[in-house]
MIVO-470344 format. One record per residue: residue in one letter; y, x negated, z of N, C-alpha, C in turn. Coordinates in steps of 0.1 Angstrom, whole numbers, plus 5000, padded with zeros to 4 digits. Layout:
# MIVO-470344
aYXZYXZYXZ;...
//
This chain:
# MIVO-470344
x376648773960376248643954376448533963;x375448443965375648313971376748213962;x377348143974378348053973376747913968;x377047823958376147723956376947653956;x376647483956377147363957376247253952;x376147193943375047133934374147183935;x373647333929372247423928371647423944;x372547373952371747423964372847573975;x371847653980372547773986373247683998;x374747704002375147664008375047694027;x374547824022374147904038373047914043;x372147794041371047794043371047744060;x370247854068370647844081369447714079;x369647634094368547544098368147534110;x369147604119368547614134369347754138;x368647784152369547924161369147924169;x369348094174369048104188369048254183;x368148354188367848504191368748554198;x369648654198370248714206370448834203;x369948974204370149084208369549104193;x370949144181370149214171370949094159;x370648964164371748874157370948754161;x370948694150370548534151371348454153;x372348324161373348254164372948154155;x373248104142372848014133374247864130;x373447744132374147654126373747594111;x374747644097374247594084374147444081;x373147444070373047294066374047224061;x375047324054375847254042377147254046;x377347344055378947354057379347354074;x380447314076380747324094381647434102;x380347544100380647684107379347704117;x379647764127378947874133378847994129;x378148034128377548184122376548284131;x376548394130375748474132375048554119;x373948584120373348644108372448834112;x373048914108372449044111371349074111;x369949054121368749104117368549194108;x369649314112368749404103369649414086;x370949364085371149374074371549274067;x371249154070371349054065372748944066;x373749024067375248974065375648804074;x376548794072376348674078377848614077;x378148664092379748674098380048544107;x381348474102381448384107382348394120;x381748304129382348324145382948204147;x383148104140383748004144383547844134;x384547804130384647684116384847544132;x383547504128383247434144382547294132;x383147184137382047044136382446954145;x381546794145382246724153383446704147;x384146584156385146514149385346394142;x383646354145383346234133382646264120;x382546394120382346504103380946534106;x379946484117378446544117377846664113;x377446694101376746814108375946884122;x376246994120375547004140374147054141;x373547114154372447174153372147224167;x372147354164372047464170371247474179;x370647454191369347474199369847544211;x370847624219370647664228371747784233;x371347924235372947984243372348014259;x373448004264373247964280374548064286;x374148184289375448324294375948304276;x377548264279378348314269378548194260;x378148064264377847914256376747994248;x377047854231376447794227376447644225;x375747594223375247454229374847414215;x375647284208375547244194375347094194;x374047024195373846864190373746834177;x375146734174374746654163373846574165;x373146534150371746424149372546304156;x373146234149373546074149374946074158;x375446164161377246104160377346134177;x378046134184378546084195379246234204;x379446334198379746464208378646564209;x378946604217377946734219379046854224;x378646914214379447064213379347174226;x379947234234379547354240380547504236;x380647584227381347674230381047754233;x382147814238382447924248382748074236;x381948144237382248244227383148354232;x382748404244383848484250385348464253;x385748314258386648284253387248204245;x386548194234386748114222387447984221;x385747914236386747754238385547674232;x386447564225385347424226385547294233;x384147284243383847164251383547054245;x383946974243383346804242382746724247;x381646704246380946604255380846484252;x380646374255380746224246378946164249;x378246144243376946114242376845924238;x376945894249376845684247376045664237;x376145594227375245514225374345614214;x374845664206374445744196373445684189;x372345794187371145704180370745834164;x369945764156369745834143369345994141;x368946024155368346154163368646144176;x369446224179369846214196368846304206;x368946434204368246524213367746664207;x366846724203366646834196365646924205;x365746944219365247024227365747024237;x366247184246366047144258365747244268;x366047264279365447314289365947364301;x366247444302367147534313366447554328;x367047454334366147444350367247474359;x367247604368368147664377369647614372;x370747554376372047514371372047404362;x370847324362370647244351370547274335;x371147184325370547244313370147074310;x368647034308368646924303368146904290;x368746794281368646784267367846674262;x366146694257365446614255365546514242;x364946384242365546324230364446324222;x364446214211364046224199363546084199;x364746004197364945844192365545774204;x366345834214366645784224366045734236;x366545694246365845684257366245694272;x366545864270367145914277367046014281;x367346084291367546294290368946274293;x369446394289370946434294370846524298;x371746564309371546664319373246694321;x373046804317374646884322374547004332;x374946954343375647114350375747184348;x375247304343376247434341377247504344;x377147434360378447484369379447434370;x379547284372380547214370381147104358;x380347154345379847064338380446964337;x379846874346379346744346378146664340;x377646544331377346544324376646404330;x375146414329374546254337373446234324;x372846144326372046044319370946014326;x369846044329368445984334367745904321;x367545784327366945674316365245724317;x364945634308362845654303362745564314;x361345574322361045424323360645334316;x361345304311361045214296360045074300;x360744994312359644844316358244944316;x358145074320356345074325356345124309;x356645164303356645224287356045134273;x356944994280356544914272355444824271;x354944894277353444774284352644874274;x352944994268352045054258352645074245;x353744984243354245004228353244874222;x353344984210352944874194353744834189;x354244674188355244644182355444614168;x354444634162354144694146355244814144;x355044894155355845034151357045084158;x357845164151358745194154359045284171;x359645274180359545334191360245464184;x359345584192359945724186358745844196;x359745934197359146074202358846164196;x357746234193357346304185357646464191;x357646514202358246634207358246654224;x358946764231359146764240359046904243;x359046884255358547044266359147064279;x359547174284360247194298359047344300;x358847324314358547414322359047394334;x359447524343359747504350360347394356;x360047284366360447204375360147084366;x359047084358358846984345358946944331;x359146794328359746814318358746714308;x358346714298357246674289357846584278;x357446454274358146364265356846314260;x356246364245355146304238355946224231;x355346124233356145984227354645914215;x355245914197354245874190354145704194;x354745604198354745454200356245484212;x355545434225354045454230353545554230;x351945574223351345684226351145774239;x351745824243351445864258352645954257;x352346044269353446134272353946154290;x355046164287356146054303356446234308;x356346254317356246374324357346344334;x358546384335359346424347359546524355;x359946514368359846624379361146584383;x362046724381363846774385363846744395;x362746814404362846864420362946674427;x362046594424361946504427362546384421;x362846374411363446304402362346184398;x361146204396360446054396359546154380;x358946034377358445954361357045964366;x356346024357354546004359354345954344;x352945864345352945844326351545894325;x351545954315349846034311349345974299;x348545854303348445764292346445854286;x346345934291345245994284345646094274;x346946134269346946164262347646214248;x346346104245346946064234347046154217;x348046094212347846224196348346314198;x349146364212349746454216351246474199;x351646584200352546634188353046754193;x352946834198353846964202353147014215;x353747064220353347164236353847274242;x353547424245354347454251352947534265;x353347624273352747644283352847784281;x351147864284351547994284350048034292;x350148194298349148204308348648104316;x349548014324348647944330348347804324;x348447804313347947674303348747634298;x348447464294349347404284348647404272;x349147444262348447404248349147334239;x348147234234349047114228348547124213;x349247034206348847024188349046894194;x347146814185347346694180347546614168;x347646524169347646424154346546454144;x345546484151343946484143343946654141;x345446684140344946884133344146944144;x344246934154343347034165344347094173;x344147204181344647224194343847244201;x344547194221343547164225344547244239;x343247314245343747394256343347334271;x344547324278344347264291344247384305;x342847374311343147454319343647444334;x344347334332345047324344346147254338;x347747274347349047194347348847074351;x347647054354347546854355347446814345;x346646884331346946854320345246774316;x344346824330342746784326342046874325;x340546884319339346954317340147024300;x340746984296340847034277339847094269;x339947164261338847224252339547224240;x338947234230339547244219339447424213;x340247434209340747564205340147574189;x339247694185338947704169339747744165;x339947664152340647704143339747794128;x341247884124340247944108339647844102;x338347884098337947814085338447724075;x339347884070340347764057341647744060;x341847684071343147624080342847474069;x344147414064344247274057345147244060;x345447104064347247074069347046944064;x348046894058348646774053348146664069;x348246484064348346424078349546354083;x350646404074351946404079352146524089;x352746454103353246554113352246714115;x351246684117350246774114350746864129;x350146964132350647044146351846984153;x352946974143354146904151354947004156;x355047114160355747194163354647334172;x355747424182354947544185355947594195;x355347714195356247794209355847944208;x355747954226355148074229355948224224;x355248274219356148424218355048534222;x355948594233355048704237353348644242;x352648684241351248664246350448574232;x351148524223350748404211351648274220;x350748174210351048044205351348014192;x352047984189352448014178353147824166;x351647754162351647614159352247614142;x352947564138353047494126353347324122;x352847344112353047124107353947134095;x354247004094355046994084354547034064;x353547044064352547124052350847104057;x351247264059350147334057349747464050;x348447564051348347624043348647784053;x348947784065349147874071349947844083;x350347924093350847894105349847954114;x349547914125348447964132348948034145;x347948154150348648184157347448254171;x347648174181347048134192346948224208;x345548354207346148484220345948364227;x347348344238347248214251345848324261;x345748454264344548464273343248464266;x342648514254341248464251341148364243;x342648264240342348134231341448174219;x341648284210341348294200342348284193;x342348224179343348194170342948244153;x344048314149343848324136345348274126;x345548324117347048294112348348414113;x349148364116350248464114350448494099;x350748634096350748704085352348654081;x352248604072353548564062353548584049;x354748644040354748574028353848414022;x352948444012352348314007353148263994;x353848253993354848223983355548063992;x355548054003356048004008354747894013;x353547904008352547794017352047733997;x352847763987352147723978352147593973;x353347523978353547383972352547253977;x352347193959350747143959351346993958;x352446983964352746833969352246803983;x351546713986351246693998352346634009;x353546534001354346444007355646594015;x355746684008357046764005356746904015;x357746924023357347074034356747144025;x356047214032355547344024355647444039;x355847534029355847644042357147694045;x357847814058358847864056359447774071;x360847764072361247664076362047764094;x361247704109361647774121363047784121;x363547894126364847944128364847984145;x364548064152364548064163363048154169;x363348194177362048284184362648294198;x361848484205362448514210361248564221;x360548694227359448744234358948814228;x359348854214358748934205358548904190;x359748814188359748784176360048624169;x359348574160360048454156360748504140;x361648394144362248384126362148254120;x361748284106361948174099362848194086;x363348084076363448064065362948054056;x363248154046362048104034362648014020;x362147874018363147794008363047843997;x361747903995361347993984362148113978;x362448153986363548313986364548323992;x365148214001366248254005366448384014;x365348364018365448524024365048454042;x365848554053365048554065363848614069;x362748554074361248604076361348624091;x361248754092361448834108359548874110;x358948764119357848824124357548864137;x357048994137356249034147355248974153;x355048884163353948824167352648934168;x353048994178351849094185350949164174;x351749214166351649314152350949254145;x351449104145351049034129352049084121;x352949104118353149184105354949134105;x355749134092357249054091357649164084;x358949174081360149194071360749104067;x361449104054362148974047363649044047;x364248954047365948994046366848884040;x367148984029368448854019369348844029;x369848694030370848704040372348674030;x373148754028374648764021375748724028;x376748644025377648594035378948684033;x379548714048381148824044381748774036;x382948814031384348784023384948654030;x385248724046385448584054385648504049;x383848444051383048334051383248264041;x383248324028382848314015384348274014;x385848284018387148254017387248114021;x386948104032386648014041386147864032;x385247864033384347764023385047774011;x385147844005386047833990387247713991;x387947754004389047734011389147494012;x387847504024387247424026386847314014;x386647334000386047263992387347273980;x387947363983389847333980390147213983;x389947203996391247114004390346934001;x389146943995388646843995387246754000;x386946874010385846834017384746834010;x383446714007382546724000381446754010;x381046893998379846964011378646884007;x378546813998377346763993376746654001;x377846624014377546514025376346594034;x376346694034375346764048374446754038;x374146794026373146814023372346664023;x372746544019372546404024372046354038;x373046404047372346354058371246464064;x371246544059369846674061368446604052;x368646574044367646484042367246374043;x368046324055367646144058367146174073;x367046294078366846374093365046334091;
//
């Protein structure tokens, strides 16, 4: 039986990381690290981790025997050490409403792309030491709208490069590690998600298309067909994607399917999912099953519908669903936790102001 907390499931993962036959999960509601059993659901706690100004965290990266934990708003960044069951502190200046929710593992670098900020952070892996590369913000602003709010809508690492689609300014700021210098790619615009596969970058625009670049300069684009009865909301439309295996693999914040993209003949059709999860006939409100991680073979999602983990096969097309049940532990733990007075009902608050 699930632990609830005002009719909502308390273990509702929101972010991870793939690793072997285990998903490394950080929950919405409560301040644990977790792992979750692919194959049988369970869901064993490895560590009662938050900041220390109460943030909820979020999960995006393990690096050897690290995992790597950003809170949205608050001022540390987590690294622990699983093998020997240490936690690192990092202090992040200047905390903004969304700090960093991607990043990018370049030789001993791990750098951490922003959101709302205006900045990358770059930690060492070897000596972790911890630096700040600013935007070029003076050339930046010569293309903001000051009607609107400055914000980034997603980001990308390849190799030696690093990708910042920024919605105001419209444009996307391209950095190079090797070099340390700023290019701005003011052609393109409506940019919303990107990642790189065979050779190509394929992006999701604002206007519901994707469009295939056949070159890393990021010129000569085609637009990629989509199904027939592909329908997406015009909120955050193709705001998300990531390569798995020989797919592309796009979703928006409501739509009627998830699409899924061979990177060598750029044909696309949908990834086979539960439809229980694409049926909500609000246009404002997600629809659809919610990213958990992805790996070379597989992505996982959430489903809000069922409560259950959606394990897809890219190549196959084809998923399993898995109730995910939390140990005695776990379930002690949190009982424990809302004893002593902690109100869980704060994550679920600031998970919806995200």
């Amino acid at each position: 039986m699930m632990i609830l907390e005002n009719n909502k499931n308390i273990f509702k993962p929101v972010s991870g990381v793939i690793d072997d036959e285990y998903v490394y999960v950080a929950m919405a509601y409560c301040d644990v690290l977790c792992k979750i059993s692919l194959s049988s659901g369970e869901v064993s706690l490895i560590k009662k981790i938050s900041d220390e100004e109460g943030e909820s965290l979020h999960l995006v990266a393990k690096y050897e025997e690290n995992l790597v934990l950003i809170p949205h708003v608050s001022s540390t960044l987590i690294i622990f050490n699983a093998k020997y069951d240490e936690i690192k502190r990092i202090s992040i200046p200047e905390p903004e409403k969304v700090n960093y929710n991607r990043i990018h593992i370049y030789e001993s670098k791990m750098y951490m792309l922003p959101i709302f900020r205006k900045d990358i952070a770059v930690v060492d892996l070897v000596t972790g030491e911890v630096s700040f590369i600013k935007l070029p913000m003076n050339e930046m602003e010569k293309y903001l709208d000051s009607t609107k709010e400055y914000g980034i809508v997603s980001s990308y690492g390849h190799d030696e490069k690093l990708y910042i689609m920024c919605s105001n300014p419209n444009l996307v700021v391209e950095y190079d590690c090797n070099k340390g210098t700023f290019f701005l790619r003011k052609e393109l615009k409506g940019s919303m998600s990107m990642c790189f596969g065979n050779g190509r970058y394929w992006i999701g625009k604002s206007d519901k298309t994707i469009v295939k670049y056949n070159s890393i300069d990021l010129i000569d684009g085609e637009n990629v067909i989509l199904p027939s009865d592909f329908t997406a909301s015009n909120i955050l439309s193709m705001s998300s994607c990531r390569i798995v295996g020989t797919k592309a693999i796009f979703w928006s914040f409501n739509s009627n399917m998830i699409l899924r993209v061979d990177i060598k003949t750029g044909e696309c059709d949908s990834l086979n999912l539960p439809r229980i999860d694409f049926l909500n006939a609000n246009d404002n409100e997600r629809c659809g099953p919610i990213y958990i991680s992805a790996n070379d073979t597989c992505i996982v999602f959430y489903s809000t519908m069922t409560e259950e983990l959606i394990i897809s096969n890219v190549e196959q097309n084809t998923y399993k669903t898995i109730k995910i049940w939390p140990s005695e532990e776990l379930k002690r733990m949190v009982l424990k936790t809302e004893q002593d007075g902690i109100n869980l009902k704060c994550f679920l608050e600031k998970l919806l102001m995200r």
